[in-house]
N, C-alpha and C positions, 0 to 999 in steps of 0.2 A: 440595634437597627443601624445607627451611623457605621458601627465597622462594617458590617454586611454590606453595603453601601461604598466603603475604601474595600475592600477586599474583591465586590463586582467590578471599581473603577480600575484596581490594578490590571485582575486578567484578562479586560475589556484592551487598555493602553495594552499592556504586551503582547496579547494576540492583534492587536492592531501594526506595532511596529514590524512584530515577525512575520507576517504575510507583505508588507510592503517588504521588506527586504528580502523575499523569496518571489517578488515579482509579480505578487496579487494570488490569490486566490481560485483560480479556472480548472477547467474537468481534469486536465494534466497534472496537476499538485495533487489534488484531491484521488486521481487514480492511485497516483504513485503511495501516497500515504496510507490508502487502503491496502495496495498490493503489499507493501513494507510489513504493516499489522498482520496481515492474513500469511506473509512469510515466516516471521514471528512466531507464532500461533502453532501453524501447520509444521514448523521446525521445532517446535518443543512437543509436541504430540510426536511426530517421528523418533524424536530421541526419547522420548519416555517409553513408546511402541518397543524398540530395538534396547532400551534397557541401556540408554549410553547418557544422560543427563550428564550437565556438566555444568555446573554455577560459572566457573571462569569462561566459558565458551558463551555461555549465553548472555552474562557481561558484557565482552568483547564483542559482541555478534547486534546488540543494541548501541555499543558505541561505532560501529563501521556505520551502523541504519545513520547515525547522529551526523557523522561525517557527510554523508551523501548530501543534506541540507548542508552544508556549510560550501560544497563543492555548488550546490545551485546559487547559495549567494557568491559566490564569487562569477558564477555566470552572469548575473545579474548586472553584476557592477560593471565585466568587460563589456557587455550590449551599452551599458549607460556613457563607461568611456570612450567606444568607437561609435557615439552616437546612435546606434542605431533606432531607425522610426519601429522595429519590429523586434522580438527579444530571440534572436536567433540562436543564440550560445546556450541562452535558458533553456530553448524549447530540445533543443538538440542534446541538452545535458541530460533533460526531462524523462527524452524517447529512451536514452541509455538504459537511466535507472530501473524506468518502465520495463524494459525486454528486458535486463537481467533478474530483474525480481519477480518475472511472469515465471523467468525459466525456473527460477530456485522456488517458486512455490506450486510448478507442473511436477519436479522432481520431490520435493514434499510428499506431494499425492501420490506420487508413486512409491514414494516408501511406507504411504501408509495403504497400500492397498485399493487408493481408490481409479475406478475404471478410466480409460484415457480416451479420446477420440482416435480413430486409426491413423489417421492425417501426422497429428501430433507426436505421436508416438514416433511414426518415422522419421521425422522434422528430429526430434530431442535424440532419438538414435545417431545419430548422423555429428549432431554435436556432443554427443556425451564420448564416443566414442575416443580421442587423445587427450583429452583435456587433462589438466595438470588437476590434485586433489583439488575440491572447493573449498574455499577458505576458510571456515566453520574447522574443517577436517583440520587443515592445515595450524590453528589456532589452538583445537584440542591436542594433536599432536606436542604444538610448544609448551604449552601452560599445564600439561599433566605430567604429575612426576612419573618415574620410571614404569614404578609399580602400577598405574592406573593407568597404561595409554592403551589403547584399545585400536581394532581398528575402523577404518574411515568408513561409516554405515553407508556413505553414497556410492561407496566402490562397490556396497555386498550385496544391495539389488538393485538389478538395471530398470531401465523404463520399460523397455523390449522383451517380453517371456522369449518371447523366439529366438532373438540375437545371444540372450545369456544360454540356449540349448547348442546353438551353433560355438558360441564360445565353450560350454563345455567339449563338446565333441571335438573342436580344436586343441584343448590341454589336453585331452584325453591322450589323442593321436598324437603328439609335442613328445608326451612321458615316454609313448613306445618306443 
Protein backbone atom coordinates (compact mmCIF):
# COMPACT_ATOMS: atom_id res chain seq x y z
CA UNK A 1 0.00 0.00 0.00
CA UNK A 2 2.93 2.53 0.86
CA UNK A 3 4.46 2.10 -2.81
CA UNK A 4 1.01 2.70 -4.34
CA UNK A 5 1.02 5.62 -2.39
CA UNK A 6 4.86 6.93 -3.81
CA UNK A 7 3.92 5.80 -7.09
CA UNK A 8 0.23 7.92 -6.94
CA UNK A 9 2.70 10.80 -5.28
CA UNK A 10 5.12 10.71 -8.23
CA UNK A 11 2.61 10.94 -11.17
CA UNK A 12 0.55 13.40 -9.18
CA UNK A 13 4.17 15.75 -8.71
CA UNK A 14 4.92 15.22 -12.46
CA UNK A 15 1.79 15.80 -14.00
CA UNK A 16 1.65 18.75 -11.81
CA UNK A 17 5.03 20.29 -12.83
CA UNK A 18 4.34 19.45 -16.70
CA UNK A 19 1.04 21.36 -16.95
CA UNK A 20 2.63 24.30 -15.06
CA UNK A 21 5.29 24.40 -17.51
CA UNK A 22 2.81 24.17 -20.55
CA UNK A 23 1.10 27.11 -18.94
CA UNK A 24 -1.75 25.37 -17.05
CA UNK A 25 -4.18 23.15 -18.14
CA UNK A 26 -7.43 25.10 -20.34
CA UNK A 27 -9.68 23.93 -23.35
CA UNK A 28 -6.65 24.87 -25.79
CA UNK A 29 -3.99 22.19 -24.37
CA UNK A 30 -6.66 19.80 -23.78
CA UNK A 31 -7.92 20.48 -27.60
CA UNK A 32 -4.65 20.17 -28.98
CA UNK A 33 -3.79 16.90 -27.10
CA UNK A 34 -6.95 15.32 -28.25
CA UNK A 35 -6.44 16.53 -31.71
CA UNK A 36 -2.47 15.04 -31.55
CA UNK A 37 -4.11 11.45 -30.24
CA UNK A 38 -6.97 11.41 -32.71
CA UNK A 39 -4.15 12.29 -35.53
CA UNK A 40 -2.22 9.42 -34.08
CA UNK A 41 -4.92 7.05 -34.27
CA UNK A 42 -6.60 8.16 -37.60
CA UNK A 43 -2.71 8.01 -39.25
CA UNK A 44 -2.06 4.64 -38.35
CA UNK A 45 -5.60 3.34 -39.38
CA UNK A 46 -4.85 5.16 -42.85
CA UNK A 47 -1.47 3.42 -43.11
CA UNK A 48 -2.60 0.07 -42.21
CA UNK A 49 -6.01 1.00 -44.64
CA UNK A 50 -3.32 1.64 -47.60
CA UNK A 51 -0.97 -1.27 -46.51
CA UNK A 52 2.00 1.33 -45.98
CA UNK A 53 2.86 0.76 -41.86
CA UNK A 54 6.01 1.81 -40.90
CA UNK A 55 7.54 1.48 -37.29
CA UNK A 56 10.23 4.27 -38.05
CA UNK A 57 7.70 6.70 -39.34
CA UNK A 58 5.49 6.30 -36.63
CA UNK A 59 8.45 6.64 -34.10
CA UNK A 60 9.32 9.67 -35.76
CA UNK A 61 5.80 10.96 -36.20
CA UNK A 62 5.16 10.55 -32.04
CA UNK A 63 8.47 12.36 -31.48
CA UNK A 64 7.59 15.55 -33.79
CA UNK A 65 3.88 15.12 -31.63
CA UNK A 66 6.78 15.46 -28.42
CA UNK A 67 8.31 18.34 -29.98
CA UNK A 68 5.37 20.42 -30.29
CA UNK A 69 5.03 20.39 -26.28
CA UNK A 70 8.44 21.51 -25.88
CA UNK A 71 7.83 24.34 -28.68
CA UNK A 72 4.86 25.44 -26.10
CA UNK A 73 7.18 25.45 -23.30
CA UNK A 74 9.34 27.69 -24.73
CA UNK A 75 6.32 29.79 -25.46
CA UNK A 76 5.67 29.84 -22.10
CA UNK A 77 8.77 31.07 -20.98
CA UNK A 78 9.10 34.01 -23.77
CA UNK A 79 5.32 35.42 -22.33
CA UNK A 80 6.96 34.91 -18.66
CA UNK A 81 10.11 36.92 -19.92
CA UNK A 82 8.49 39.78 -21.82
CA UNK A 83 6.24 39.90 -18.90
CA UNK A 84 3.27 39.45 -20.29
CA UNK A 85 -0.19 40.00 -17.94
CA UNK A 86 -1.69 37.42 -20.83
CA UNK A 87 0.15 34.29 -22.54
CA UNK A 88 0.10 35.56 -25.98
CA UNK A 89 3.02 33.40 -27.59
CA UNK A 90 1.39 30.23 -25.75
CA UNK A 91 -2.01 30.96 -27.10
CA UNK A 92 -0.67 31.82 -30.59
CA UNK A 93 1.68 28.67 -30.43
CA UNK A 94 -1.56 26.75 -29.40
CA UNK A 95 -3.81 28.02 -32.38
CA UNK A 96 -0.92 26.77 -34.78
CA UNK A 97 -0.66 23.36 -33.42
CA UNK A 98 -4.47 23.22 -33.32
CA UNK A 99 -5.06 24.14 -37.22
CA UNK A 100 -2.25 22.02 -38.33
CA UNK A 101 -3.40 18.88 -36.47
CA UNK A 102 -7.16 19.58 -37.40
CA UNK A 103 -5.82 19.56 -41.01
CA UNK A 104 -3.82 16.35 -40.81
CA UNK A 105 -6.54 14.42 -39.03
CA UNK A 106 -9.56 15.98 -41.92
CA UNK A 107 -6.88 14.39 -44.41
CA UNK A 108 -6.72 11.18 -42.30
CA UNK A 109 -10.42 10.94 -42.80
CA UNK A 110 -10.13 11.33 -45.94
CA UNK A 111 -7.83 8.63 -46.65
CA UNK A 112 -9.88 6.63 -44.76
CA UNK A 113 -12.85 7.03 -46.59
CA UNK A 114 -14.76 8.92 -44.36
CA UNK A 115 -17.48 11.52 -45.64
CA UNK A 116 -16.33 15.39 -45.45
CA UNK A 117 -18.57 18.45 -45.06
CA UNK A 118 -18.91 20.26 -48.61
CA UNK A 119 -17.54 23.58 -47.01
CA UNK A 120 -14.41 21.67 -45.83
CA UNK A 121 -13.62 19.94 -48.64
CA UNK A 122 -13.33 22.96 -50.67
CA UNK A 123 -11.31 24.79 -47.83
CA UNK A 124 -8.64 21.56 -47.81
CA UNK A 125 -8.88 21.44 -51.73
CA UNK A 126 -7.46 24.75 -52.05
CA UNK A 127 -4.59 23.98 -49.45
CA UNK A 128 -3.82 20.66 -50.40
CA UNK A 129 -3.43 21.67 -53.82
CA UNK A 130 1.02 22.93 -53.98
CA UNK A 131 1.99 21.95 -50.83
CA UNK A 132 5.24 20.14 -50.51
CA UNK A 133 4.91 16.21 -49.42
CA UNK A 134 3.63 15.94 -45.55
CA UNK A 135 6.18 15.27 -43.35
CA UNK A 136 5.10 11.67 -42.23
CA UNK A 137 5.69 11.04 -46.23
CA UNK A 138 8.82 12.98 -46.23
CA UNK A 139 10.18 10.87 -43.02
CA UNK A 140 9.17 7.49 -44.74
CA UNK A 141 10.66 8.52 -47.71
CA UNK A 142 14.37 8.98 -45.52
CA UNK A 143 14.22 6.12 -43.01
CA UNK A 144 13.08 3.48 -45.56
CA UNK A 145 15.74 1.64 -47.20
CA UNK A 146 15.72 1.46 -50.96
CA UNK A 147 13.92 -1.63 -51.41
CA UNK A 148 10.81 -0.59 -49.03
CA UNK A 149 10.11 3.20 -50.11
CA UNK A 150 6.80 3.31 -51.23
CA UNK A 151 4.88 6.06 -52.45
CA UNK A 152 3.54 9.11 -50.40
CA UNK A 153 -0.42 7.52 -49.60
CA UNK A 154 -1.40 11.57 -49.18
CA UNK A 155 -0.41 12.29 -52.86
CA UNK A 156 -2.71 8.84 -53.95
CA UNK A 157 -6.03 10.13 -52.67
CA UNK A 158 -7.20 13.73 -52.58
CA UNK A 159 -9.77 15.05 -50.34
CA UNK A 160 -11.88 16.38 -53.59
CA UNK A 161 -13.44 13.17 -55.69
CA UNK A 162 -14.02 15.95 -58.27
CA UNK A 163 -10.69 17.81 -58.25
CA UNK A 164 -8.84 14.19 -58.60
CA UNK A 165 -11.49 13.54 -61.91
CA UNK A 166 -10.38 17.05 -63.27
CA UNK A 167 -6.86 16.25 -62.41
CA UNK A 168 -7.10 12.99 -64.34
CA UNK A 169 -8.77 14.61 -67.32
CA UNK A 170 -5.83 17.09 -67.10
CA UNK A 171 -2.90 14.20 -67.38
CA UNK A 172 -5.04 12.64 -69.68
CA UNK A 173 -4.90 15.61 -72.17
CA UNK A 174 -0.92 16.59 -70.86
CA UNK A 175 0.12 12.72 -72.34
CA UNK A 176 -1.76 13.62 -75.84
Amino acid sequence: MRTQHFIEGGVAATATIVTGMLGGWDVAIKLLVTLIVIDYVTGFLAAAKHKRLNSDVMWWGGIRKGVVFMVIIVAVLLDEMLNNSHPVMRTLVIYYYIAREGLSVTENCALLGVPLPDKLVEVLSQLQGDKEDPTIDRIAQDVAPEDEQVKPVSREVPIDAELAEKEVIATKEEDK
